[in-house]
C-alpha positions, 0 to 999 in steps of 0.5 A: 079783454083787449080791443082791436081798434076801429074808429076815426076822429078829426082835427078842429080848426079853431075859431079866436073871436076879435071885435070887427070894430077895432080901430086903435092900437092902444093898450087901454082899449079893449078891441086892440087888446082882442087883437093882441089875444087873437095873435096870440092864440093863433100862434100857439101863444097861449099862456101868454095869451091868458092873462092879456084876455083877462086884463082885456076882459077888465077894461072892456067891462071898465069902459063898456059895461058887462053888458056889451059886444066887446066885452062878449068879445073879451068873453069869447078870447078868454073863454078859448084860452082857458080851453086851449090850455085844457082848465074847462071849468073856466072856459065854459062859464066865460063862453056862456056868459059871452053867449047871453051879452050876443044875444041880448046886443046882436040878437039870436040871429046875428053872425057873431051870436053864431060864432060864440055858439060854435065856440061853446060847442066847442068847449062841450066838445072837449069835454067829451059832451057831444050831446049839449054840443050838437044844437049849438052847433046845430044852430050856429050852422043854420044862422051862418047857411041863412047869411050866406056870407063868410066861406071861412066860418061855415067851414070850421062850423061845418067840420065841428058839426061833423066832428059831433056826429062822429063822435055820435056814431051817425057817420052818414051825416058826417060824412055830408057834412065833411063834403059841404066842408070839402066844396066850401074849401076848394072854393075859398081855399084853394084846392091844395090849402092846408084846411082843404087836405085836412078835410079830404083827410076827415072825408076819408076817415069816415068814408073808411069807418062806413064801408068797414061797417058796411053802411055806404060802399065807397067807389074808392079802391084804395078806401075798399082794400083798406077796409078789407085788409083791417076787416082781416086783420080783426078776423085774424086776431080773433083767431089767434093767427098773430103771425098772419095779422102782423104783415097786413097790420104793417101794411094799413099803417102804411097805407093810412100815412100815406093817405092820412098823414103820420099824425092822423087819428087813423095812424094811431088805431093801426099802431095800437093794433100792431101793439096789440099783436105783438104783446100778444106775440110776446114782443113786449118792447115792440109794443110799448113803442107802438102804443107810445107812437100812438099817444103821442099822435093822440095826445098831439091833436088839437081836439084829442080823441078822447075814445080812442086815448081811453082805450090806448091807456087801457091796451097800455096798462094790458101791456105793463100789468103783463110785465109785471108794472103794476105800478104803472098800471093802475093808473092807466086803468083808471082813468080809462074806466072813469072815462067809459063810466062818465061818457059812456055810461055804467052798462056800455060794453067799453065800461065792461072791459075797463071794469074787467081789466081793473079786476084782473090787474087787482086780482094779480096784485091780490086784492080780491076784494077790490077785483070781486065787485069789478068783476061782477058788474063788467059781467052783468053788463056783458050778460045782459047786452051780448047775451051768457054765451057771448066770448065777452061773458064767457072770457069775464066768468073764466076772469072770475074762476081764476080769482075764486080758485086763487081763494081755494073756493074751488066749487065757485071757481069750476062753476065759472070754468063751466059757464066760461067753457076754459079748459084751461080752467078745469085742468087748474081746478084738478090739480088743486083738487088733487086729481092729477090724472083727470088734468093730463086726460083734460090737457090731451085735447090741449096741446099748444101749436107753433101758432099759439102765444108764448104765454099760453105755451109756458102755461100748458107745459106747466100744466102739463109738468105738474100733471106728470109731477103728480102722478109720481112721473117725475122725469117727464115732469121736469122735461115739461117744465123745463119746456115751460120755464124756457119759453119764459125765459124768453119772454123775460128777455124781450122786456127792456133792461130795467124794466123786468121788476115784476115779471115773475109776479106778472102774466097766466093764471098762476104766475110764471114763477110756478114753472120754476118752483114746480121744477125745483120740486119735481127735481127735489122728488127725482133726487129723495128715489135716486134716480138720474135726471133727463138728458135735457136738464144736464146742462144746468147740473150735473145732477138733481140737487144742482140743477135744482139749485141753478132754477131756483136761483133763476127767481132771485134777484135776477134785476139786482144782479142785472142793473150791478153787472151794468153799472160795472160794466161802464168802468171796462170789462176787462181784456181776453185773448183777441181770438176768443173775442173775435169768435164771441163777437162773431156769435153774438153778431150772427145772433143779432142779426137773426135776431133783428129779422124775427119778424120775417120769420115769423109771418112766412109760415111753421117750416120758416118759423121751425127753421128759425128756431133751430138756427136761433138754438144752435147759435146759443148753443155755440155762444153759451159754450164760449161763455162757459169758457169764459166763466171759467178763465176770465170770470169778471168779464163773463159775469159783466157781460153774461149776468145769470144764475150760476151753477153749484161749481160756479160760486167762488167760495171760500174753504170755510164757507157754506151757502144755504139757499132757499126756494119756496113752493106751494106745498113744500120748501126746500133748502139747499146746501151748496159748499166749495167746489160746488158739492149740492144737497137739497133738504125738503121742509114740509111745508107750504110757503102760507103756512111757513109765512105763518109762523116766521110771522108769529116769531117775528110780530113780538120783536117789532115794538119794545112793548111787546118784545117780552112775548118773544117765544123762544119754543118758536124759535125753536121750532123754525130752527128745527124746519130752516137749518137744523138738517143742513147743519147737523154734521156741519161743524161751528166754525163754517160761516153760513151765507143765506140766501132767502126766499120770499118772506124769509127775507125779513127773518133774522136767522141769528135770533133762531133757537139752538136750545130754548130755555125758561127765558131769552137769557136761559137761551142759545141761538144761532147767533152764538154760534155761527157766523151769518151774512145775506146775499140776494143770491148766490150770483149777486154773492159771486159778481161782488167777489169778481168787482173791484175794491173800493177805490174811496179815499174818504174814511166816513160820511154821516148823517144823523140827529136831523132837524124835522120841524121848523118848530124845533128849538135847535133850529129856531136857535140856528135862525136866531144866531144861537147856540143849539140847546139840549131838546129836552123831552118836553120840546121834543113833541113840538119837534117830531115830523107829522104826517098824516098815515094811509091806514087809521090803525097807524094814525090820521088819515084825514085832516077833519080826523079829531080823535086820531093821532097824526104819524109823529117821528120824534127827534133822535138825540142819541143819534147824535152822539152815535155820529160823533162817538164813530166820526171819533173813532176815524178821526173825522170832524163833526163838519160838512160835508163829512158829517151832517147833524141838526140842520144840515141833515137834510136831503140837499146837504146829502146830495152836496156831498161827495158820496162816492169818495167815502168807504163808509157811509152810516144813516142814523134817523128814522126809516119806514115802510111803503105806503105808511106815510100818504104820498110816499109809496116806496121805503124811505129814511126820513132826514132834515126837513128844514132848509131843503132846495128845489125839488128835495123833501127830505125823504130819501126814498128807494128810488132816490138811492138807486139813483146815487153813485157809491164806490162804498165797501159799506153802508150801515141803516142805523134806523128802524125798518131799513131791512123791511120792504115789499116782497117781490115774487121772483125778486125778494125784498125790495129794501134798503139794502138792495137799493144801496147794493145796486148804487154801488155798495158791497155791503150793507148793515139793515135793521129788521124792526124799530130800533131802541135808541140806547142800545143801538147807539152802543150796538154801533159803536161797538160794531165799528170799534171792532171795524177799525181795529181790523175785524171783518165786517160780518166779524165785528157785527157778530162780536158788537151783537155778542156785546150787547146781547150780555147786557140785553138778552132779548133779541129785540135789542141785539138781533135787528141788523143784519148784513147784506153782501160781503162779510 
């Protein structure tokens, strides 16, 4: 539920109180204190004006008493510096005490009693009391009208008076009191001043707001027009004719600039408006800016609208949940509904849209629990004001379906669809239901047209493609999807670069990434009858398995690879023949430039839009023929410059290498083998996504904690083995390396610790391991784009960083401080030295200080770490120093951020990491280093964010600590980890733990690995014969089966 935006506001004149009996200029005495504090704040000075009123405040109180006018005056100065830097809590206290010392001196009556109530109506005002600010304003107003003396008081008066009943909704007064105001100015200011034109402005924003309601016709023109055009402009997106709103939209900006000025509140509501239209439109980065010009306006004025921000933050969080940000959502979200909830009431109609919005960003983000009870209410409220059958109600009960149909409670969710009258509804419930032949009657009546949104178009082609799917029409299923996955596509490509994270998981009732998983189904089913795939799907392979293949690498990793090409793409593409560059530059000129005139397009009708559109695909056409031609003779500018899903015949493998990539589907996965030359074969796994997460779920829980690794079942194993790789692998001989690319959930399954053959025990076992060779990749094309990267240019053999020092406590570092040497942390001392921190969910630990039966989060220090560091800095012949390696106190975050990270080839972390959310305040995967001695702003939590924000020039990185490979699984992305955090600042590859490392074996698990490193082996090589080693001494896959390495081998 979005709102097209209709309100006014105006800008306060503010009022700094001085005593009128000052004479002297010395610091000592209050009233020149008043003076220098009144400056101040007219200049905008404020926080150099606080602590002068405070101190002016002392020594009125100091001389006078507390009971006396300059102090009242102090009061007053102080109470509108605390306001004016926003702190309520401690203007309003100052300004009522102020109140009662004017009273009891002056009287009731007096002037300057009349000036004090302006300014606590004031403060009530700004925080949105308009009720407890309308009699003080009320009564400053009548004691200022009785004197008939100072133009210049009764007119902010009157302009706040105004204000108050704007924000009251009783226009007709307001607008009486902007023309007294108005009078007054001409007279005392000049009928060109600056408070005269803000006033005239204030005028005309009310008079707009009556005529729009229809309360007061105004017998201004350009006022009627105004309103008439904002009248249509709501009545066209009500209707959904975005194309038509737009242009009008443009032209009451205009307007309002020019009879309000850029920064008016006015200007704010038409660039919301304009937002709204074009994320409707699918114009995401059009809309942002919109909504970011609008804020500002907002934000700028000295009384913010608090109404019209609350409902910009709710339309902005509408556009980041469609995206995909929900991280930046929520909070817009909810502070919106706190303001609708505080100012509003529980059971206004703006509280029910925030309640409505908030559940449906928490249904997306599948928490149900939370969504149901929002739900709920916004639908009472909306019931219960406009009535069951209102498009308010009907648009909450279809909100509601969809959520209930995500559960699989279908009976709910069709009942809801009912009352909701969502067609679109109904035709989900049939395909839930099985009942596909009840959809495509349902979708006949459906058809989207040119007018309709992108959104609503890719959801009826999927509809409409898994509707045919069914019922065994499999070609004109994959054409309908296609259609789908186009308009997706497009829609992908108009969010900004960098901002396209979570967009498969974003938008429709399903998803978008159920167009893409359909059609790799549908192209799977093509491919176990036969039969040829249509015409329009051969241009994304030759023939079902490869095309299926190019869509399922469309859902991976597409950010990754996009942020890899650009950060190449600033050392140079490279060069091509001058007169290819030249038809290249030629095509994407044309393009752009059609491009740029979009919205003209648009707005003029089907035939222009028609036209467009077919000039727009030929062009791509030409340009995609020219980019093929380039990716086959110039493959390293093609892939920085055009980064996308490749085809089969496309990936630059090796002869003795196979690709096995995974595409997860609701009711069945599917697995394909891609080998040299780009030969494709898909293999169906006959389950579901939940129920495969199921079981890789119950394989893995047992190796995630050295207490429970016995339970590791090798019949589990088994049984995974026999649905991911045993059908791929069965005529494929031992010797060929395997490249997995994981989707979804299989991204945190170690496939070496699958079972070839189980026996009575790990030890009686052989795995996958012990055969074959394995590296990850994020995707096939992220796969090919490091094979087209230049080496690594790092002189440097090694960095390290390990053992860090993660209290004040520890007796290492008490040592450092004293000037001793470090002692040898016994196991006693080591407690006292652990890192605590209090945990978000009590299952983990503490989550609140009062707690006193938990257990606070401990990291204990990791000696063996240590003698990990020095055992590998040995084997390169490097000195156990800074900046080269970083131990006890100088493992922090500031001596990491010191060092020259993009001069070492190596780069090797040894302390502890962990998951999101785990630890309160630090919501992305971190690696925990030094927490002593850190400078500015660093934490000692080297978080995701913090490394893609690092420069490497690395061929590799290894994790050494727990849960490095572990992350939130990302629809249409994959794991969001460490490994693919260091990938896209720069390394080639990356060696990631799975679960909690035991820190025996890991130290000679490393050790080992880069023995075998340095003597020459391969990197995928030496991490095999290292797994093989340990694996000999500790069988159980908990020791030797954590690490796994991302990129190349």
């Amino acid at each position: 539920m979005k709102k097209i935006m209709v309100f006014c506001t105006l800008l306060i004149c503010l009022l700094f109180l001085t005593s009128a009996w000052s004479q002297t200029k010395e610091a000592k005495d209050p009233d020149a204190l008043n003076l220098q504090v009144k400056q101040l704040l007219e200049a905008g000075r404020f926080q150099e004006a606080l602590p002068l009123a405070q101190h002016a405040l002392q020594i009125a109180e100091k001389t006078h008493g507390t009971n006396h006018f300059a102090t009242s005056t102090a009061l007053n100065n102080l109470a509108s510096a605390y306001r004016l830097l926003g702190n309520l809590d401690k203007a309003l206290p100052h300004a009522q005490r102020a109140l009662k010392v004017r009273e009891s001196v002056l009287g009731p009556e007096h002037l300057h009693t009349a000036l004090t109530l302006h300014n606590l109506s004031l403060i009530y005002v700004s925080m949105g009391s308009f009720d407890k600010a309308l009699p003080l304003a009320q009564k400053a107003l009548k004691i200022y009208e009785k004197s008939r003396t100072e133009a210049g008081p009764t007119y902010h008066i009157l302009r706040n008076l105004a204000w108050i009943y704007q924000n009251l909704r009783e226009y007709e007064k307001a607008r009486d009191l902007y023309q007294m105001a108005l009078f007054i100015a001409e007279r005392a200011f000049g009928p060109h001043h600056l408070k005269t034109e803000a006033v005239k402005g204030d005028l005309l924003a009310v008079q707009l707001v009556l005529s729009m309601l229809d309360k007061k016709k105004s017998k201004n023109r350009e006022i009627d027009d105004l309103v008439e055009i904002d009248k249509k402009i709501i009545q066209l997106y009500d209707a959904g004719r975005y194309q038509e709103a737009l242009p009008l939209c443009h032209q009451s900006l205009q307007m309002k600039e020019k009879a309000l000025g850029a920064d008016h509140p006015l200007v704010a509501a038409s660039l919301i408006n304009a937002a709204l239209i074009y994320k409707s439109m699918g114009y995401y980065s059009e809309a942002k800016v919109n909504y970011e010009k609008a804020l500002q306006i907002l934000k700028r004025s000295p009384e913010p609208e608090a109404h019209a921000t609350a409902m910009a933050m709710d339309n902005m969080a509408n556009l980041y949940q469609e995206i995909g940000n929900f991280d930046l959502a929520l909070p817009l979200y909810r502070s919106a509904l706190e303001y609708f909830e505080s100012k509003l009431g529980p059971d206004h109609l703006d509280t029910a849209t925030a309640l409505n919005n908030l559940a449906q960003l928490y249904r997306a983000m599948g928490a149900p629990e939370k969504a149901i009870p929002l739900f709920r209410r916004a639908l009472t409220i909306t019931a219960k004001v406009r009535g069951p059958e209102d498009r308010s109600t009907r648009t909450i009960c279809n909100n509601l379906g969809f959520l209930y149909l995500t559960r699989k409670e279908y009976v709910k969710a069709e009942s809801l669809f009912k009352k909701g009258k969502s067609k679109t509804g109904l035709v989900e419930i049939r395909l839930a239901t099985q009942r596909p032949a009840e959809a495509l009657t349902l979708l006949q009546g459906l058809t989207p047209s040119w007018k309709d949104t992108l959104i609503y178009q890719a959801e009826y082609h999927t509809q409409l493609g898994l509707a045919l799917s069914g019922l065994g029409r499999q070609g004109e299923a994959t054409e309908a999807l296609l259609q789908a996955v186009v308009v997706i596509e497009t829609l992908r490509q108009r969010i900004k670069a960098g901002e396209r994270g979570g967009f498969f998981q974003a938008a429709g009732a399903r998803g978008h990434l159920r167009a893409y998983r359909g059609l790799v189904a549908t192209l799977a089913a093509l491919y176990q009858k036969g039969a040829t795939i249509p015409k329009a799907l051969q241009p994304y392979g030759p023939d079902a398995p490869a095309a299926g293949f190019y869509f399922a690498e469309a859902t991976k990793g597409r950010v990754l690879l996009e942020e890899m090409a650009a950060a190449a793409r600033r050392h140079g593409l490279g060069e091509i023949p001058p007169e290819l560059a030249k038809k290249e530059q030629d095509l994407v000129d044309r393009l752009g430039a059609l491009e740029a005139n979009w919205e003209k397009h648009h707005t003029q009708g089907e035939k222009v839009l028609a036209d467009y559109r077919k000039q727009r695909e030929e062009l791509q056409q030409q340009l995609d023929e020219v980019v093929a031609e380039l990716r086959q003779k110039y493959p390293r500018y093609a892939a920085l410059k055009y980064p996308r899903p490749l085809k089969p015949p496309e990936l630059p493998m090796k002869a003795n290498e196979v690709l096995l990539e995974y595409a997860l589907g609701e009711k069945s996965c599917y697995l394909f083998r891609v080998e040299p030359g780009g030969r494709t074969q898909v293999y169906a796994i006959p389950l579901g996504q939940e129920e495969l997460g199921k079981l890789v779920n119950e394989f893995i829980a047992p190796l995630q904690s050295q207490h429970t690794c016995q339970d590791f079942s090798p019949a589990q194993g088994r049984k995974l083995y026999e649905l991911l790789l045993a059908p791929a692998l069965k005529d494929l001989s031992p010797e060929k390396r395997l490249i997995i690319v994981p989707d979804g959930i299989l991204g945190l399954l170690p496939f070496e610790a699958l079972v070839v053959q189980a026996g009575k025990d790990a030890a009686d076992t052989r795995f996958v391991g012990d055969e074959r060779l394995i590296t990850y990749s994020q995707s096939a094309a992220i796969l090919a784009l490091n094979r087209l990267l230049a080496a690594s240019q790092a002189k440097k053999p090694l960095f390290a960083l390990g053992n860090p020092i993660y209290s004040d406590q520890d007796p290492r570092y008490l040592a450092h401080k004293a000037g001793k040497p470090a002692p040898v942390l016994s196991a006693q001392a080591a407690p006292q030295a652990a890192f605590r921190a209090l945990a978000t969910r009590r299952e983990w630990g503490k989550t609140s200080g009062d707690d006193k039966e938990g257990k606070e989060l401990s990291y204990l220090p990791l000696p063996a770490t240590e003698t990990e560091v020095l055992a590998i800095a040995k084997l390169f012949g490097v000195k156990p120093e800074p900046p080269d390696i970083l131990l006890n106190q100088a493992a922090n975050e500031t001596r990491l951020r010191q060092a020259p990270l993009p001069k070492y080839r190596y780069l090797h972390f040894a302390t502890h990491g962990d998951l999101p959310g785990k630890v309160q305040g630090i919501n992305e995967p971190f690696i925990l280093l030094g927490q002593v001695e850190n400078q500015d702003q660093d934490n000692g939590f080297l978080t995701l964010s913090k490394v893609l924000g690092l420069k490497l020039d690395a061929d590799l990185v290894v994790l050494s600590a727990c849960l490095t490979g572990r992350g939130k699984v990302m629809e249409g992305e994959g794991v969001a980890h460490m490994a693919r955090a260091f990938q896209q600042a720069g390394a080639r590859s990356v060696v990631v733990s799975l679960w909690e490392v035991a820190d025996a074996p890991a130290v000679e698990y490393m050790v080992a690995f880069y023995t075998h490193l340095k003597a020459g082996k391969p990197r995928s090589e030496a991490l095999r014969l290292a797994r093989q080693q340990l694996k000999s001494k500790y069988p159980n896959p908990y020791y030797w089966a954590p690490f796994i390495l991302h990129g190349e081998g």
